[in-house]
C-alpha positions in Angstrom: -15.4 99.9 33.8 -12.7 97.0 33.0 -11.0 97.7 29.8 -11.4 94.1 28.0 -8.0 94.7 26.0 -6.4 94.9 29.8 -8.0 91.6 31.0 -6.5 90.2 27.3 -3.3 91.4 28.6 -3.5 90.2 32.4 -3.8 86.7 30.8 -0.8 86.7 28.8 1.0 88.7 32.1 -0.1 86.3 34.5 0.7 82.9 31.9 4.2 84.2 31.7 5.0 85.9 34.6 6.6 88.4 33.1 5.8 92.4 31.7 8.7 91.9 29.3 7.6 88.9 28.1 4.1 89.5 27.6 4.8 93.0 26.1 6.7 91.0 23.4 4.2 88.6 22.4 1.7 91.3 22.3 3.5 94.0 20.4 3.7 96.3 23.6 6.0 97.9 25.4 7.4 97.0 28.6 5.6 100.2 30.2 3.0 99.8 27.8 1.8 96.4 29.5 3.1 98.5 33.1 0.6 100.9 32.7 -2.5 98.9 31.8 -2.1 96.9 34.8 -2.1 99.6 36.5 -5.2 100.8 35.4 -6.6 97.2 35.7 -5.5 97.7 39.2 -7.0 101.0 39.9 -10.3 100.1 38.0 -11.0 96.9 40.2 -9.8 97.8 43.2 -7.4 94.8 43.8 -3.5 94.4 43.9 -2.9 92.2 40.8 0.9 91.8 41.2 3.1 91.7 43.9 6.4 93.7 42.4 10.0 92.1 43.4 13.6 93.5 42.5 13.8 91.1 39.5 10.4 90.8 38.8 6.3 90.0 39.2 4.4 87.6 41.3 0.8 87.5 40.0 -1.3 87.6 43.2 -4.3 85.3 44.1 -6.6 88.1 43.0 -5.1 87.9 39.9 -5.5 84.2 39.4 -9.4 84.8 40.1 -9.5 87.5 37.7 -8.1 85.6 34.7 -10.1 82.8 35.4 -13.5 84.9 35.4 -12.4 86.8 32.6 -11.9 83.7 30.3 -15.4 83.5 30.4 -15.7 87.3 29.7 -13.8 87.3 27.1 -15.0 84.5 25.4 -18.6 85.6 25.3 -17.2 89.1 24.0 -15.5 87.2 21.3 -18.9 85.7 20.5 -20.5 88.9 20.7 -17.7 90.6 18.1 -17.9 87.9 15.8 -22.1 88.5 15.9 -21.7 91.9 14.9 -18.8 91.1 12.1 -21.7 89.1 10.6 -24.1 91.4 10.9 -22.2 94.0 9.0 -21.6 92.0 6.8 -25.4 91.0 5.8 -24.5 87.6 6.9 -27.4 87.6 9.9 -29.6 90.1 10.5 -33.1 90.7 9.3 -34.6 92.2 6.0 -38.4 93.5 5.9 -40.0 93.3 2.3 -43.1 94.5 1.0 -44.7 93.6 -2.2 -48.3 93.5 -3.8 -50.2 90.3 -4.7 -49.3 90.1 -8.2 -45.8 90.5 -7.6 -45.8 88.1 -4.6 -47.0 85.4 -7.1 -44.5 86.2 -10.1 -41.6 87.8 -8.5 -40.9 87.2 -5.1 -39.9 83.6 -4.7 -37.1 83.6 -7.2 -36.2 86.6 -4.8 -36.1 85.5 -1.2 -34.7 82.0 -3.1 -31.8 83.6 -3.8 -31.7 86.0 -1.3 -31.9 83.3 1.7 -30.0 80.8 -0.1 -26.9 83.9 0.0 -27.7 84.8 3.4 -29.4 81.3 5.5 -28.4 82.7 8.6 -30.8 86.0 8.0 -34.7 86.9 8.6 -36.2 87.5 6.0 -40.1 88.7 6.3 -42.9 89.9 3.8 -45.5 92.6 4.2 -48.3 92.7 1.0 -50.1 96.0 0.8 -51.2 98.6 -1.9 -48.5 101.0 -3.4 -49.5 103.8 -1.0 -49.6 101.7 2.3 -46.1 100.2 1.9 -44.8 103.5 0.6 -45.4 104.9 4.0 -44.7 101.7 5.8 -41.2 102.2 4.0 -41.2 106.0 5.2 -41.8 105.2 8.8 -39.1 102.6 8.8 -41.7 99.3 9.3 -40.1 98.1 6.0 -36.7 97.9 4.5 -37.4 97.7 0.6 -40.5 97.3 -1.1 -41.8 96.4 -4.9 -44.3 99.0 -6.0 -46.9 99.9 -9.2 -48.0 102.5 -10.8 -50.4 102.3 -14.0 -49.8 104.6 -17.2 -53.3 106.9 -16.8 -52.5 107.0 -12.6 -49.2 108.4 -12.0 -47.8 108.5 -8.8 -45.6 111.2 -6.5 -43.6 108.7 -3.9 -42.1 110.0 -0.8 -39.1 112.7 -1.2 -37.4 110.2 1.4 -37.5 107.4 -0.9 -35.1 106.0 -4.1 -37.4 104.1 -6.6 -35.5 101.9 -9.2 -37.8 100.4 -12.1 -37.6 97.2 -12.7 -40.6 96.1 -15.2 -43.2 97.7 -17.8 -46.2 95.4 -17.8 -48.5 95.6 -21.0 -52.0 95.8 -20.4 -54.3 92.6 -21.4 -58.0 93.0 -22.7 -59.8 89.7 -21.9 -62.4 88.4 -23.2 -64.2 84.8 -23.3 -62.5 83.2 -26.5 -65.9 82.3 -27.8 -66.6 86.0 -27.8 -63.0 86.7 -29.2 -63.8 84.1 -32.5 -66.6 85.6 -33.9 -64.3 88.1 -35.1 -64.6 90.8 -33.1 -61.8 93.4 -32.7 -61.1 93.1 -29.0 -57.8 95.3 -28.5 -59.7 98.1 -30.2 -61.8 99.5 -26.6 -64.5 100.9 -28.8 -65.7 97.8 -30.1 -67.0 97.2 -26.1 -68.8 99.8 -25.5 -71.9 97.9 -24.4 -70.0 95.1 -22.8 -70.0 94.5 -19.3 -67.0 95.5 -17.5 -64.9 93.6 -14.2 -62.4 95.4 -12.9 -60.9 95.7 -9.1 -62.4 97.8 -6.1 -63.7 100.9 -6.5 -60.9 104.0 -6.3 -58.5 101.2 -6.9 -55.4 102.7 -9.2 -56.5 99.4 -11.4 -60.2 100.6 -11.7 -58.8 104.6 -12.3 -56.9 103.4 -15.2 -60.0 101.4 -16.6 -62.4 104.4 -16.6 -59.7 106.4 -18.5 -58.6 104.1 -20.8 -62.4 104.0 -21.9 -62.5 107.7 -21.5 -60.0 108.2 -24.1 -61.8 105.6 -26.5 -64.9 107.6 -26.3 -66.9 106.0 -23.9 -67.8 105.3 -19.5 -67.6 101.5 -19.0 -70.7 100.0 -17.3 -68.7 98.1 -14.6 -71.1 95.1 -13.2 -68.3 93.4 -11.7 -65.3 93.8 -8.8 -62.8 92.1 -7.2 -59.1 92.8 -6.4 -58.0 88.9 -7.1 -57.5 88.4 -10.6 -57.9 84.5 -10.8 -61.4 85.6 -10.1 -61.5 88.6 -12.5 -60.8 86.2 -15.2 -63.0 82.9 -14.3 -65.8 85.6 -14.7 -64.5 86.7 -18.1 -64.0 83.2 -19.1 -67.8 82.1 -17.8 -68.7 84.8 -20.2 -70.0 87.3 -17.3 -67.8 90.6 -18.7 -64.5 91.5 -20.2 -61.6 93.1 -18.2 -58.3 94.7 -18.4 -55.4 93.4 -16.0 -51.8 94.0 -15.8 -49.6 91.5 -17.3 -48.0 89.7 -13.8 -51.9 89.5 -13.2 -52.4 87.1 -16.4 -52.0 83.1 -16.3 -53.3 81.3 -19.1 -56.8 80.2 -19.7 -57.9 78.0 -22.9 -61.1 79.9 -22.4 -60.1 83.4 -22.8 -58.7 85.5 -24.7 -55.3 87.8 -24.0 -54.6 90.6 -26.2 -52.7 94.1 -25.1 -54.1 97.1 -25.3 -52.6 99.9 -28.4 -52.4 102.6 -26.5 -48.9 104.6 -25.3 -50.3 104.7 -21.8 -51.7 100.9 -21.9 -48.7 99.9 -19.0 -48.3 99.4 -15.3 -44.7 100.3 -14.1 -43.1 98.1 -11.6 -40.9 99.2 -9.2 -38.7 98.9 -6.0 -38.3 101.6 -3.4 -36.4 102.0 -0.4 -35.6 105.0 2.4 -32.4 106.8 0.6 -30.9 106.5 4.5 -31.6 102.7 5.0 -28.0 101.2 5.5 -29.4 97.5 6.5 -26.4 95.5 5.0 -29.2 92.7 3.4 -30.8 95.8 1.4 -27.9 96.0 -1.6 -28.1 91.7 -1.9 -32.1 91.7 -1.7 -32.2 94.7 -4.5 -30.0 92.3 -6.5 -32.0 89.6 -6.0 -35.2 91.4 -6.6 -33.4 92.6 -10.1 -32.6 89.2 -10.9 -36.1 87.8 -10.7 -37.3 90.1 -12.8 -35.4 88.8 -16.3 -38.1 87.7 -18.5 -38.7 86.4 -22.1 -42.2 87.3 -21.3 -43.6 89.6 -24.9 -45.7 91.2 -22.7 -43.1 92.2 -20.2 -40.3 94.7 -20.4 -37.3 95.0 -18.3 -36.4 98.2 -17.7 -33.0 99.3 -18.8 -32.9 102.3 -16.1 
């Protein structure tokens, strides 16, 4: 195989007709720029140079070379610069995974400024559950990915992954407002004893937390009501049809219920992201910056964590 650096050097050799010369202007040696030709010679098979008493003659094989490797070279200049940029995070491609909520609420202020640092780079999004992108992240299908974990449902993550915490979410008790007026105590769970109860999908880490938050207030929640989409969750709460707990990134505004968190120690979802401890993708460091950067709120029922 052709050493590129000797084709480099065959140019400068045959453009100034000279070993001396050329060595000069490249930094070599006289028998530095000797002996790569003649390995350029012995590698291609061809006499490059016809050799006279006071010095070279390039041959006609030569002439062809240089020409052909112009275009060589210049495509493998192309190619070195590609892989300069992808070193450097400036191309290359970043696979994120996320959950709904977070999709809504965090996300776009992160691929913003993600993509807006790096325009040149692919960035995708996977949503899943916790568990499902933990072990998408494990086998390697995604590069970083923003995780929960609720207060009365720890979670063990993968040994091969790093987790960095990035919010504590309060938990909300809705109710219809109508419901909350009459006076009715509605952070205090044992005031709803005989209410109906929404909540998400059955064996959902949202719906474990539910039945032992009302566990721990003395009481099983009659759950009428599931869905995994919260904009539905609450319509039914503000209709009247139940009352529900949902994590604070899960809560927008409704003038017809009402939003009060939960006192109770382990009341929270944690947010977090996570990533394989051996991933060296260079767009993983500027997309966990990112990520950390969307998450500054002024939100009271939102924490950034300090860890």
């Amino acid at each position: 195989m052709m050493n590129p650096t000797h084709l480099r050097t065959l140019e400068v050799v045959c453009r100034t007709g000279s070993f001396a010369i050329a060595a000069r202007e490249l930094g070599y040696t006289s028998s530095g720029v000797s002996q790569q030709m003649a390995g350029l010679e012995r590698a291609c098979g061809l006499l490059l140079f016809e050799r006279q008493a006071h010095g070279i003659r390039p041959t006609a094989a030569a002439d062809q070379l240089v020409e052909r490797a112009g275009r060589v070279l210049a495509m493998l200049g192309e190619f070195e610069d590609e892989i300069r940029d992808l070193a450097a995070g400036r191309v290359g491609r970043l696979r994120l995974g996320s959950f709904p909520t977070a999709s809504v609420r965090l996300v776009p202020d992160a691929l913003t400024d993600l993509v807006a640092g790096h325009p040149a780079a692919e960035i995708l999004l996977e949503e899943g559950e916790p568990d499902e992108l933990a072990q998408m992240l494990v086998n390697g299908e995604l590069d970083a990915a923003l995780l929960y974990e609720y207060g009365h449902v720890p979670q063990r993550w993968p040994t091969e992954l790093v987790t960095v915490p990035l919010l504590r979410e309060a938990l909300l008790l809705l109710t219809q407002r109508q419901r909350a007026n009459t006076g009715e105590a509605t952070a205090r769970l044992p005031a709803l004893r005989a209410a109906q109860w929404i909540t998400s999908r059955e064996g959902t880490a949202g719906a474990i937390s539910l039945e032992r938050l009302c566990a721990a207030a003395g009481f099983a929640p009659a759950i009428t009501r599931r869905s995994d989409n919260y904009d539905v969750v609450r319509q039914l709460v503000g209709a009247g049809l139940g009352v529900a707990v949902v994590p604070a990134l899960g809560h927008v505004p409704d003038e017809r219920v009402h939003a009060e968190p939960i006192a109770s120690h382990l009341a929270h979802r944690r947010v977090l992201v996570a990533h394989r401890a051996a991933n060296v993708n260079p767009l993983l460091q500027p997309a966990l910056k990112a990520i950390k950067a969307a998450v500054a709120t002024d939100d009271p029922w939102l924490a950034v964590s300090e860890e």
